[in-house]
MIDRENGU-700829 format. One record per residue: x, y, z of N, C-alpha, C in turn; residue in three letters. Coordinates in steps of 0.05 Angstrom, whole numbers, padded with zeros to 5 digits, always signed. Example, Ala and Ser with C-alpha at 12.3 -4.5 7.8 and 13.67 -1.06 7.14 Angstrom:
% residues 2
+00264-00114+00156+00246-00090+00156+00264-00066+00156Ala+00257-00045+00142+00273-00021+00143+00258+00001+00157Ser
This chain:
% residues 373
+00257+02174-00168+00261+02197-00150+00285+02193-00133Unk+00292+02222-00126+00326+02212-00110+00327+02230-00085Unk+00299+02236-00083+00292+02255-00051+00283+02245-00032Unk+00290+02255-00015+00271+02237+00017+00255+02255+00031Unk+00231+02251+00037+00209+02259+00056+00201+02290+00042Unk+00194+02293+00015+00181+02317+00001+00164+02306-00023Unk+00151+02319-00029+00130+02316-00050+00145+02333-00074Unk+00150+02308-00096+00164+02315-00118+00151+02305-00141Unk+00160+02309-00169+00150+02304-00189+00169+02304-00214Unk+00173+02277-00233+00184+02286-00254+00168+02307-00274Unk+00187+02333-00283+00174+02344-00306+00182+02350-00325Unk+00155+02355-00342+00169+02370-00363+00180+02348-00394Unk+00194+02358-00407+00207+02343-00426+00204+02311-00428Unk+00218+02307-00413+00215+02268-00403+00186+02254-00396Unk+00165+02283-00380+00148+02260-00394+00133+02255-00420Unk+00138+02278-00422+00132+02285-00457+00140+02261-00474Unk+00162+02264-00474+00184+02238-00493+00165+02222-00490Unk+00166+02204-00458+00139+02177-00459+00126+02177-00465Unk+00111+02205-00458+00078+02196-00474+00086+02196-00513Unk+00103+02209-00517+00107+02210-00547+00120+02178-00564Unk+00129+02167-00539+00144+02143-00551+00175+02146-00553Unk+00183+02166-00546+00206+02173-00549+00230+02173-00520Unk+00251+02165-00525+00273+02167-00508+00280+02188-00500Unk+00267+02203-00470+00281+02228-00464+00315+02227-00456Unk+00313+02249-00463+00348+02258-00456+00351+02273-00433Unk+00332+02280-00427+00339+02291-00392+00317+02286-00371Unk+00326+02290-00356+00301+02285-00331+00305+02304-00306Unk+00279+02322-00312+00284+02350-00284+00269+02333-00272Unk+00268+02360-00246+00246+02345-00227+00241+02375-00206Unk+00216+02377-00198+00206+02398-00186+00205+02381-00157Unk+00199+02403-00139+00197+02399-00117+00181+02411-00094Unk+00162+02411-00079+00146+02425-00057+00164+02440-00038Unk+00182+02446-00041+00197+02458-00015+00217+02479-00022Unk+00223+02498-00007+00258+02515-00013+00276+02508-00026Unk+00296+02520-00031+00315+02501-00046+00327+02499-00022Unk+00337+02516+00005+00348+02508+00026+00335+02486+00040Unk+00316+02481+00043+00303+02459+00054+00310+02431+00038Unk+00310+02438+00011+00312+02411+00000+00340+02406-00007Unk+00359+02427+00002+00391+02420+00009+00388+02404+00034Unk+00377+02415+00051+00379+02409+00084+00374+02378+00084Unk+00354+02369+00066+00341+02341+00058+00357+02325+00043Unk+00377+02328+00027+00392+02318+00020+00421+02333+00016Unk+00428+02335+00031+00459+02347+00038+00472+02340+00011Unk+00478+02331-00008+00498+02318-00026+00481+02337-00055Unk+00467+02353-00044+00455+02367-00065+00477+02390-00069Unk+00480+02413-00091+00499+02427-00106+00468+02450-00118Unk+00474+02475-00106+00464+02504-00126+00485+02498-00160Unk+00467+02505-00172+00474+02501-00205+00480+02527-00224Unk+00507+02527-00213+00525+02556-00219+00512+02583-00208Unk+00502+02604-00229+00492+02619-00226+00462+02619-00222Unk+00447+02597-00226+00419+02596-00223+00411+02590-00197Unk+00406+02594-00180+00410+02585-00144+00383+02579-00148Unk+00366+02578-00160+00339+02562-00159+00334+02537-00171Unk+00354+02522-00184+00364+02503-00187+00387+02479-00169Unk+00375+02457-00165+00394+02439-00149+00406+02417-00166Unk+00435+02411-00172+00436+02385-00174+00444+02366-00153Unk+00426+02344-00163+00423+02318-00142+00433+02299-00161Unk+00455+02282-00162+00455+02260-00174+00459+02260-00203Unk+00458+02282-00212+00474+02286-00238+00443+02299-00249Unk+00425+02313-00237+00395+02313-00247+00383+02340-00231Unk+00371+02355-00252+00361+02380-00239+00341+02376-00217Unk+00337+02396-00202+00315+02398-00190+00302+02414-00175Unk+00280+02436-00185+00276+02454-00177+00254+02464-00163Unk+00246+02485-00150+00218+02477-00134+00198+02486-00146Unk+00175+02477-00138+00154+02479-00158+00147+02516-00167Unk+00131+02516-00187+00134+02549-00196+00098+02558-00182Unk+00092+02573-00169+00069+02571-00159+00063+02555-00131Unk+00044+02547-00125+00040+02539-00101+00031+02508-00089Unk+00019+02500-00121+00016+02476-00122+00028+02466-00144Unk+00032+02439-00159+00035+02429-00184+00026+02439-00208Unk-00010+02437-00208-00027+02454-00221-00008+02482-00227Unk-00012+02499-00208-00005+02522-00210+00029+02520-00229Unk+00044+02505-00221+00064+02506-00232+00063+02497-00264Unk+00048+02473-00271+00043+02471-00306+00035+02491-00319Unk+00016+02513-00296+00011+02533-00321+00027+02549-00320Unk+00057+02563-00311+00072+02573-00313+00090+02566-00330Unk+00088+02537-00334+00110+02527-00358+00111+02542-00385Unk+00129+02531-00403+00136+02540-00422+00115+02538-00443Unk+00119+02515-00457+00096+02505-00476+00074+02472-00465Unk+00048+02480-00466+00027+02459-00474+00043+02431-00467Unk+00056+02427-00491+00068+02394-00485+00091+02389-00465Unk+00092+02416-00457+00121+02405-00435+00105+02415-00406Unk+00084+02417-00411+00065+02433-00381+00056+02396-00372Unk+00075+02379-00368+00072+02354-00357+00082+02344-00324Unk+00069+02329-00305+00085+02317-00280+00081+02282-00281Unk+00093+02280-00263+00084+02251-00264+00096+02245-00233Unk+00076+02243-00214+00091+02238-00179+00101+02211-00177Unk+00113+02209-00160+00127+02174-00154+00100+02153-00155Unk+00084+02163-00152+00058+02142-00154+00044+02131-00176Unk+00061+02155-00195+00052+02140-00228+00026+02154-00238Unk+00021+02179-00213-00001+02193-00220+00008+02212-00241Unk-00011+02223-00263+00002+02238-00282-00018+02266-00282Unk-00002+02287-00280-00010+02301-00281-00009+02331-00306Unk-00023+02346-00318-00020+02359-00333-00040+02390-00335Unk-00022+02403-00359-00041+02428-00368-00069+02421-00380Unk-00085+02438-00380-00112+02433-00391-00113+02423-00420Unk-00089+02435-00434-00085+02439-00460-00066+02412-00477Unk-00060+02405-00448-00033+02380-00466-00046+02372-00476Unk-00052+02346-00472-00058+02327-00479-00078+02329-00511Unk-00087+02351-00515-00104+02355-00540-00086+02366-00560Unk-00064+02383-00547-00041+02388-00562-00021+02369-00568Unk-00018+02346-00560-00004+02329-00562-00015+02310-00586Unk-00043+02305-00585-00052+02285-00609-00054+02309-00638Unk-00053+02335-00623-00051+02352-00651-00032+02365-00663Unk-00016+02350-00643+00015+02357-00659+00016+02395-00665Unk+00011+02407-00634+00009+02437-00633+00028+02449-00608Unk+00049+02462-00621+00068+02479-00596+00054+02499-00597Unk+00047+02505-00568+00033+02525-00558+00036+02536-00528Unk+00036+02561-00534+00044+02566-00505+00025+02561-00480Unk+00033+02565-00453+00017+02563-00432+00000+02582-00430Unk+00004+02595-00422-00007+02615-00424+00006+02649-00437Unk-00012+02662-00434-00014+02699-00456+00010+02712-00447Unk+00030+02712-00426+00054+02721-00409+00073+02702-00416Unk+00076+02669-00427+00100+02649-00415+00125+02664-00428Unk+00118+02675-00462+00149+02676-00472+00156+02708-00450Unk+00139+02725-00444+00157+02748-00430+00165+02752-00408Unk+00155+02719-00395+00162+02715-00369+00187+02706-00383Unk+00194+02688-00393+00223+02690-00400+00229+02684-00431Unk+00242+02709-00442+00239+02711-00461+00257+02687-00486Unk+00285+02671-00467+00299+02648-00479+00271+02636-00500Unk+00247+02637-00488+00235+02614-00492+00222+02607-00525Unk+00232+02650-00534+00230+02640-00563+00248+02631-00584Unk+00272+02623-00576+00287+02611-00579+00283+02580-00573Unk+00269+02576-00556+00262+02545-00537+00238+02530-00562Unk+00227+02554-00571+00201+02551-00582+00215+02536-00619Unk+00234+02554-00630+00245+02551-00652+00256+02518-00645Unk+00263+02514-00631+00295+02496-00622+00272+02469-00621Unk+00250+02480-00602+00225+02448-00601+00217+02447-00632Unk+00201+02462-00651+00198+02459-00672+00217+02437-00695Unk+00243+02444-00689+00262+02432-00705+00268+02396-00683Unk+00260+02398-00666+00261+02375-00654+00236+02358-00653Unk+00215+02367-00661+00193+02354-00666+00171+02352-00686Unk+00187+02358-00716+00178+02365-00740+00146+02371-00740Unk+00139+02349-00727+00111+02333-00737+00099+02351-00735Unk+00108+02371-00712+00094+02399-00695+00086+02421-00707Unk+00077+02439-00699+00059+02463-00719+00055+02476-00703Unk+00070+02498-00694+00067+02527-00682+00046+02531-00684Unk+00026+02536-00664+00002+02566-00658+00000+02580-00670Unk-00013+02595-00672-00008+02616-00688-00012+02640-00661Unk-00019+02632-00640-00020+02656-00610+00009+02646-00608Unk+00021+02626-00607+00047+02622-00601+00069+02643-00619Unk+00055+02633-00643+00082+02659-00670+00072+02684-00666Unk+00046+02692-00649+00050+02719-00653+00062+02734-00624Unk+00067+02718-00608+00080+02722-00576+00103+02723-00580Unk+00119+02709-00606+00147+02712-00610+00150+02740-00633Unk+00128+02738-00646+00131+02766-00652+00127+02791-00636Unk+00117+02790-00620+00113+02814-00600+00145+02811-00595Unk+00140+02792-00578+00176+02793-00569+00199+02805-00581Unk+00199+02801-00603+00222+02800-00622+00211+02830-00623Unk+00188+02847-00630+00198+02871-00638+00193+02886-00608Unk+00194+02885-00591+00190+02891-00563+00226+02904-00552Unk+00251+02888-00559+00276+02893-00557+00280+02878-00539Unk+00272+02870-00528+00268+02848-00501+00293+02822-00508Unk+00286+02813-00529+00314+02792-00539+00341+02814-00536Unk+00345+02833-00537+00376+02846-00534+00383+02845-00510Unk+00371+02842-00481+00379+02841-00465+00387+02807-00459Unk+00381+02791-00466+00390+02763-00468+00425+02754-00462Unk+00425+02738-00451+00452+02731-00437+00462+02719-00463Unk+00482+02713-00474+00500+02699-00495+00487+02666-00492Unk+00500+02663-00465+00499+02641-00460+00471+02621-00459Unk+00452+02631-00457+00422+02626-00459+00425+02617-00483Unk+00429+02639-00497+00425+02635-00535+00436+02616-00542Unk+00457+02617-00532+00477+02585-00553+00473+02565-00540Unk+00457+02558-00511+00459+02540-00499+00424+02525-00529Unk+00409+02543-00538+00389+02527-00544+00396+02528-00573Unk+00408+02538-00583+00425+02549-00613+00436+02513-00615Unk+00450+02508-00590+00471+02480-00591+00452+02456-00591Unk+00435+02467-00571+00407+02441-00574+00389+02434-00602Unk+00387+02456-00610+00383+02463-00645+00394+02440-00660Unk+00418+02446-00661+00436+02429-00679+00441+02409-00671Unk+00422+02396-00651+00424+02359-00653+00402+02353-00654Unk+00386+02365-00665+00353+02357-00677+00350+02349-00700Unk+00330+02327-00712+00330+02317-00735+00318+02335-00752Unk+00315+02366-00759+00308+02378-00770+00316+02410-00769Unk+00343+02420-00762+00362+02437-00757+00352+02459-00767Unk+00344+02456-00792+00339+02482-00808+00314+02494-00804Unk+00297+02487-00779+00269+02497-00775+00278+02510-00755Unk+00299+02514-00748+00303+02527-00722+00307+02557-00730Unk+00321+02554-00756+00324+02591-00773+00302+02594-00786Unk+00283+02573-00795+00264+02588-00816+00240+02598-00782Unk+00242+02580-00768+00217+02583-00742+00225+02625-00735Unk+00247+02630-00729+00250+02654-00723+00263+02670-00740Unk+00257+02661-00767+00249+02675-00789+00224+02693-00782Unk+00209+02673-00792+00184+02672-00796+00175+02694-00760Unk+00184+02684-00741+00171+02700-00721+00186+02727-00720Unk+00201+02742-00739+00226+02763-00740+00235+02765-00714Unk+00242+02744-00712+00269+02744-00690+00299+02734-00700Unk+00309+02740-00717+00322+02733-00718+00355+02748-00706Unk+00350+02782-00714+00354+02807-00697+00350+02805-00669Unk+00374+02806-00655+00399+02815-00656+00420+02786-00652Unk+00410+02768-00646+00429+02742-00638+00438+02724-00666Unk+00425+02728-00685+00431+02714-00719+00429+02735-00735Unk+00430+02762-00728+00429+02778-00748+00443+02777-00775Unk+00458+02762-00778+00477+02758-00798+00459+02751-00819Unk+00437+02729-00821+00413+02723-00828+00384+02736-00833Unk+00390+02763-00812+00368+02781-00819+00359+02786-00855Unk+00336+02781-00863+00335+02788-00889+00346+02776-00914Unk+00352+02750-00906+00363+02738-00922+00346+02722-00942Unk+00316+02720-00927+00291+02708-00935+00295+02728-00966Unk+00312+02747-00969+00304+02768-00990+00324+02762-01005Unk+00333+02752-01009+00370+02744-01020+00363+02719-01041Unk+00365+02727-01071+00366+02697-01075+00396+02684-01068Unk+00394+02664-01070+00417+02647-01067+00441+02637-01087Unk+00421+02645-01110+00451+02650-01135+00436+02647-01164Unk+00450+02652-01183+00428+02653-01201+00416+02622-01216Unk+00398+02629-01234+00388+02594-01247+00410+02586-01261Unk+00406+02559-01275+00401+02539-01258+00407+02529-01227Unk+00423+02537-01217+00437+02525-01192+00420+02537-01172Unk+00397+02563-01175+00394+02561-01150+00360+02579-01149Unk+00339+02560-01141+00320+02579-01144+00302+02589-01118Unk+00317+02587-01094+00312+02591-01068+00325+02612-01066Unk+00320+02626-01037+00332+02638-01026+00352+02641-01002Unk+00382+02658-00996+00392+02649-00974+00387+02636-00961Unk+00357+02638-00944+00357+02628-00918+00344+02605-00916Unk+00324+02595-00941+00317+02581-00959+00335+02550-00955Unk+00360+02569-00973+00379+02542-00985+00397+02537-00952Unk+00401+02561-00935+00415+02556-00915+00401+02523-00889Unk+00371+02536-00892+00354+02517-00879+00362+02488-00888Unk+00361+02481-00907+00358+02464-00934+00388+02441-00932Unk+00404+02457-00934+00424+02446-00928+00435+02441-00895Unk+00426+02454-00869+00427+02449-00847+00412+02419-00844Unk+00389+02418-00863+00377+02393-00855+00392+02370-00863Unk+00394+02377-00881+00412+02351-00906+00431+02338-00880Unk+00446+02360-00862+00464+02357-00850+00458+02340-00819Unk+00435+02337-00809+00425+02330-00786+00435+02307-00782Unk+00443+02305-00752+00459+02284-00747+00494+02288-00740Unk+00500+02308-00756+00535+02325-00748+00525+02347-00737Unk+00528+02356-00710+00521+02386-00702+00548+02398-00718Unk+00573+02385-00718+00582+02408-00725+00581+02411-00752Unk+00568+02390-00770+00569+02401-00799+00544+02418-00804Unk+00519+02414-00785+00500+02435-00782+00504+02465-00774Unk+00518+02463-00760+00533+02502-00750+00551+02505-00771Unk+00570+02489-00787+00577+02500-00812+00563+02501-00835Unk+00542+02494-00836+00519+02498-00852+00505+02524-00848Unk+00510+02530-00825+00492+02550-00818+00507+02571-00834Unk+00530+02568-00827+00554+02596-00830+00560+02599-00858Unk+00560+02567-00875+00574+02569-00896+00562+02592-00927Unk+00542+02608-00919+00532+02628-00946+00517+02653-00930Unk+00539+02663-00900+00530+02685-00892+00538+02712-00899Unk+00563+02705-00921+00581+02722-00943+00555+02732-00958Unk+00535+02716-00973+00512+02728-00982+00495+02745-00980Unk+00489+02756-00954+00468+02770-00944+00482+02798-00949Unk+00511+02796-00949+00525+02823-00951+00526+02830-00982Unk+00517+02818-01008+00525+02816-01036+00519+02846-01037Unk+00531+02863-01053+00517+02888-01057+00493+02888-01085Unk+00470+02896-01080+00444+02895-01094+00452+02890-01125Unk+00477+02910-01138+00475+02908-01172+00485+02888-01174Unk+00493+02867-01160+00512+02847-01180+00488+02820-01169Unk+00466+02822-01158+00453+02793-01152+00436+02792-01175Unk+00430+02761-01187+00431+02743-01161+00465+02720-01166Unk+00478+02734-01163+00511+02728-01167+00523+02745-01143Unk+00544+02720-01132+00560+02723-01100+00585+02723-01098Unk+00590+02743-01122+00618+02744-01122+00639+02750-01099Unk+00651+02728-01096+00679+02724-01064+00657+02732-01043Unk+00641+02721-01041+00615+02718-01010+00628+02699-00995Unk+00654+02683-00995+00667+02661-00977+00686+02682-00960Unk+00690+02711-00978+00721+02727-00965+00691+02740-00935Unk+00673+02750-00952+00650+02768-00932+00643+02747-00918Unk+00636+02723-00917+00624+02700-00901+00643+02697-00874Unk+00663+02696-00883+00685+02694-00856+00677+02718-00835Unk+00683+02744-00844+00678+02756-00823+00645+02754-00814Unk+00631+02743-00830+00600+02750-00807+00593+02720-00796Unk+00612+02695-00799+00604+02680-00786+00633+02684-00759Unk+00654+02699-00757+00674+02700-00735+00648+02724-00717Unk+00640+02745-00732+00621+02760-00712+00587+02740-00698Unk+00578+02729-00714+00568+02707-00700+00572+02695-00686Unk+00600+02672-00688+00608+02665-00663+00614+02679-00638Unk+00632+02701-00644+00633+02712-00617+00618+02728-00600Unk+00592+02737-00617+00570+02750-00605+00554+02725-00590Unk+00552+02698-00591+00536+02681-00587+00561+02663-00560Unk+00587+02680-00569+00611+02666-00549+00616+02634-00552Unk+00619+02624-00576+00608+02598-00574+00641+02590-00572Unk+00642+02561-00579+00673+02548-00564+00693+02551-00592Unk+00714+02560-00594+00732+02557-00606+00738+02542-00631Unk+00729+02518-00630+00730+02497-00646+00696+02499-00667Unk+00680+02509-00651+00652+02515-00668+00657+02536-00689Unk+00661+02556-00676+00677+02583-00684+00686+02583-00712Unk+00720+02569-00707+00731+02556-00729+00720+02544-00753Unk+00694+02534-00741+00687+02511-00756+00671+02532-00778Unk+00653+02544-00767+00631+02559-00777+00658+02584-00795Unk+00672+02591-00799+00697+02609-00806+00700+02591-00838Unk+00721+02563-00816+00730+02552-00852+00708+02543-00873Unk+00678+02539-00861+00662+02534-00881+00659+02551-00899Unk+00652+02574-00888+00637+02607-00898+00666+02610-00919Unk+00687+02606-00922+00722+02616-00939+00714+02583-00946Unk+00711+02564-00945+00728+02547-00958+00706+02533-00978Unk+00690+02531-00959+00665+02514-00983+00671+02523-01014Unk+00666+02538-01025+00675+02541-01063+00685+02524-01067Unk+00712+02518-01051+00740+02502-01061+00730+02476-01072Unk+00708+02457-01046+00707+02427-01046+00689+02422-01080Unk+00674+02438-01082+00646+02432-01108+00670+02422-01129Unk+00689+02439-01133+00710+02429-01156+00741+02413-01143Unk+00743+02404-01123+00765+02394-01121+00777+02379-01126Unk+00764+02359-01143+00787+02342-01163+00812+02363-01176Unk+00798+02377-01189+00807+02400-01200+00829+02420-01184Unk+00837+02427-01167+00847+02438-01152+00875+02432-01161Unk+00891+02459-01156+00916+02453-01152+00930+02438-01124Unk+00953+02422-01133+00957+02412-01115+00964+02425-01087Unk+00982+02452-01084+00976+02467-01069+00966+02476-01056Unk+00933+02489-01075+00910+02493-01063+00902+02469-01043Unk+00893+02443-01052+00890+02425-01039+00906+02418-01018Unk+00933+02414-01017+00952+02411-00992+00942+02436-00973Unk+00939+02458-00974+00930+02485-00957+00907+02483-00951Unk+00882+02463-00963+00853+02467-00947+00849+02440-00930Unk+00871+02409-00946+00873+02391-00925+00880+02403-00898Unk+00900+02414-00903+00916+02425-00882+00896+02433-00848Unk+00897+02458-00862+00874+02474-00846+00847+02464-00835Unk+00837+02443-00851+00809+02427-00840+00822+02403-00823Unk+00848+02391-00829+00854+02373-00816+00868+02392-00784Unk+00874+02401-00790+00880+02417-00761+00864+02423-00740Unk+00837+02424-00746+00814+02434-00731+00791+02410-00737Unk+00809+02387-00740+00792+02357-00748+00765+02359-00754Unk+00762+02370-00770+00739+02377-00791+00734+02367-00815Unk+00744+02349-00827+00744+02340-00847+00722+02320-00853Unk+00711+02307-00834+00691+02289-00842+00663+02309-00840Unk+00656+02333-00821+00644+02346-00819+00638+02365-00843Unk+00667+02375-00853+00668+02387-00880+00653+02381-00907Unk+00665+02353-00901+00659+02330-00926+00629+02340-00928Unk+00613+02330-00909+00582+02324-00895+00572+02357-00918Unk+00583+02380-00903+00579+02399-00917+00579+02399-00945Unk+00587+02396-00955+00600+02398-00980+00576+02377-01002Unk+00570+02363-00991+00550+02335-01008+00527+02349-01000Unk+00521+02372-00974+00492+02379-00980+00490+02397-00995Unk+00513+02421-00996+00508+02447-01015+00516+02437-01044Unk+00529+02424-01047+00530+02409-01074+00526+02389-01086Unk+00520+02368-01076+00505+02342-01083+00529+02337-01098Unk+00559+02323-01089+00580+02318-01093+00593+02305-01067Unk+00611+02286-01065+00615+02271-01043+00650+02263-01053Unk+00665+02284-01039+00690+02279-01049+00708+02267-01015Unk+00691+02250-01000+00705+02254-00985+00723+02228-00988Unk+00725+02206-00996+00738+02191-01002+00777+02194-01019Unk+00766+02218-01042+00783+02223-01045+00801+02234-01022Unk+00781+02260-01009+00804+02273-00990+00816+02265-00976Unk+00796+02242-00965+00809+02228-00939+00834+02218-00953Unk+00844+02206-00971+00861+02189-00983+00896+02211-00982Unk+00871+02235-01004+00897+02259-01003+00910+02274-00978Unk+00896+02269-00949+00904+02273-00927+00926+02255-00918Unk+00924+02231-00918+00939+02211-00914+00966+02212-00926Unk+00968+02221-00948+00984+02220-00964+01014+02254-00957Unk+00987+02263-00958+01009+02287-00941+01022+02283-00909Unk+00993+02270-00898+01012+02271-00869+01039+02260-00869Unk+01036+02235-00888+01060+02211-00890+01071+02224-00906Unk+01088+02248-00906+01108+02255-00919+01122+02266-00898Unk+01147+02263-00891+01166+02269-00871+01187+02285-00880Unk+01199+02312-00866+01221+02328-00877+01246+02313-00866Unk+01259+02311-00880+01290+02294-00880+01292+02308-00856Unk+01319+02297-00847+01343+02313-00821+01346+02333-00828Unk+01361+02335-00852+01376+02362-00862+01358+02387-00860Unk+01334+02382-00860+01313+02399-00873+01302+02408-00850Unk+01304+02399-00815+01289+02407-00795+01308+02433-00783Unk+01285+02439-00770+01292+02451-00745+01309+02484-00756Unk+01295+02490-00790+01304+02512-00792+01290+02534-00804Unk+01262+02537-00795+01239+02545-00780+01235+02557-00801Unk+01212+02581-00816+01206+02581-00840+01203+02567-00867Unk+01228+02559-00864+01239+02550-00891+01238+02525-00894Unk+01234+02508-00869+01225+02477-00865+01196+02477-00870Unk+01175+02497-00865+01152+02493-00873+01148+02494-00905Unk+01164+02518-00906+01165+02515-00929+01174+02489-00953Unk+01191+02479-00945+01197+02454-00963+01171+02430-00953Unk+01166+02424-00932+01149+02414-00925+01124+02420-00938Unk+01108+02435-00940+01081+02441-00952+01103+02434-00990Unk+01132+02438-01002+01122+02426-01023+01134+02392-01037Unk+01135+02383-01012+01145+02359-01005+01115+02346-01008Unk+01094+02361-00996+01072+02351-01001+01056+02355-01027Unk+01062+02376-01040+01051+02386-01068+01048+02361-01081Unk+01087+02355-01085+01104+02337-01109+01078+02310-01096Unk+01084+02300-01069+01059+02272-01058+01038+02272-01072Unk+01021+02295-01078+00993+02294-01091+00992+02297-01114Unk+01020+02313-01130+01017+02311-01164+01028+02274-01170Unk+01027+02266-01158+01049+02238-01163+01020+02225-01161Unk+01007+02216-01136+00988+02203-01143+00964+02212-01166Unk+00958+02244-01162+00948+02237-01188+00950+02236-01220Unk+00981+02237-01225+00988+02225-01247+00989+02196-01247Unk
């Protein structure tokens, strides 16, 4: 604890982790008092941007209790296993429901109001699922996110909410439960809509493919766990699909040209950072290329090193590429990267803008037909 003279409590998450055996990654902390009072108590405290009911102390949230006592505050929490305290005394305190939810491996809400008291939370709910496999949604839980979801209540949602648990998503050991979880609860409308209905899509025809979109999208997000960013290009990389027009499936003819634009409208409906953006863009256009790239013209290949090495994506790429195709060319690429960078335009050849790139990109061609002759 990092307060003086108030009655506080770690919650939430972290103690969860302990009792689970697990290493939490954050540590809030509630508090008996105002938030002006518990500025006044520790002066070196900071309001936490736009949330003024939040304090940081010491690099660590801390906010005051929800209700009037502790009790009262667990049952306002979010879900069952995060409805946890623990006071400086080592006393532990909890919801009625943890602890039976916890040996039964059940996300469940607090209570019949938590997700519309705030509605992030079915998003919170998807994002815990994929972070704690072992776990098994309610079924009062999936139908609270279904209310939700067809209520419109998710359209009023800040960007920033969404991608803040979208990003938490994608560093979970199980990525792809986070789209099938609000699948399954039809939420996926209006913040992944790109994905709406994709559960309906096969994914391409036999042999290569006897799932569906969102199916194979899940599928390969997992494969990917462990790279957030090869998981958000997983996400993006077959959202060209959902747009296929009906007579020509289950065949996706140029779904990489349609994938670009609905994973650039994804990102910027979700506002995510620049470099995610990108990321989720060159997968959705480029993925086709890697499944055959030995094969590739040298060209072709100097133009997709290019572009993935620019936005240092290449090991992330790679990652991609070995889950949607069970092919692992990254050794080569890395090699054929190397080989281009280390090619240098003479003197004569600089500084005469077009036409230096141009010799340049085939300064690098001739580099890659040479090694692989």
């Amino acid at each position: 604890m990092h307060t003086t003279g108030m009655e506080e409590y770690l919650v939430g998450g972290a103690v969860r982790d302990i009792l689970l055996g697990r290493t939490p990654h954050e540590y809030d902390y509630a508090f008996a008092d105002t938030v002006e009072g518990f500025i006044c108590r520790n002066p070196s405290a900071r309001k936490a941007g736009n949330d003024f009911s939040i304090c940081i102390l010491h690099g660590l949230e801390h906010a005051p209790l929800r209700g009037k006592s502790i009790h009262e505050d667990l049952l306002l929490r979010d879900f069952t296993i995060n409805a946890l305290a623990l006071d400086p005394n080592g006393k532990l305190y909890a919801h009625p429901q943890a602890f039976a939810d916890m040996r039964n491996r059940t996300l469940r809400a607090t209570n019949p109001t938590a997700l519309q008291d705030d509605p992030i939370r079915v998003f919170r709910a998807a994002r815990f699922a994929a972070d704690l496999p072992e776990f098994t949604i309610h079924p009062d839980l999936l139908q609270q996110m279904r209310d939700i979801g067809s209520s419109g209540i998710l359209d009023q949602m800040t960007p920033e909410r969404v991608a803040g648990e979208l990003f938490k998503a994608l560093h979970t050991s199980m990525p792809g439960t986070f789209i099938r979880v609000l699948q399954e609860a039809n939420c996926l409308s209006p913040w992944f809509k790109e994905l709406q209905g994709a559960a309906d899509v096969p994914a391409g025809p036999l042999p290569y493919h006897r799932e569906s979109v969102l199916v194979h999208t899940a599928q390969v997000m997992d494969q990917c766990a462990g790279d957030p960013t090869a998981v958000y290009m997983a996400l993006c990389h077959d959202l060209g699909k959902t747009k296929t027009p009906a007579e020509v499936l289950p065949h996706h003819y140029k779904h990489e040209h349609r994938g670009e634009e609905e994973a650039w409208a994804l990102g910027t409906r979700l506002k995510l950072s620049n470099r995610l953006m990108r990321a989720g863009m060159v997968a959705a256009r480029q993925h086709m290329k890697c499944g055959a790239y030995p094969s590739l013209k040298a060209g072709t290949r100097v133009d997709l090193l290019m572009e993935i090495n620019k936005h240092s994506l290449l090991e992330s790429f790679c990652r991609l590429i070995k889950a949607d195709c069970g092919v692992d060319h990254s050794d080569t690429m890395s090699k054929d990267r190397e080989v281009i960078l280390n090619v240098v335009l003479p003197d004569e050849l600089r500084n005469k803008g077009p036409e230096s790139g141009i010799r340049l990109r085939e300064m690098r061609c001739v580099a890659l037909s040479r090694i692989r002759r």
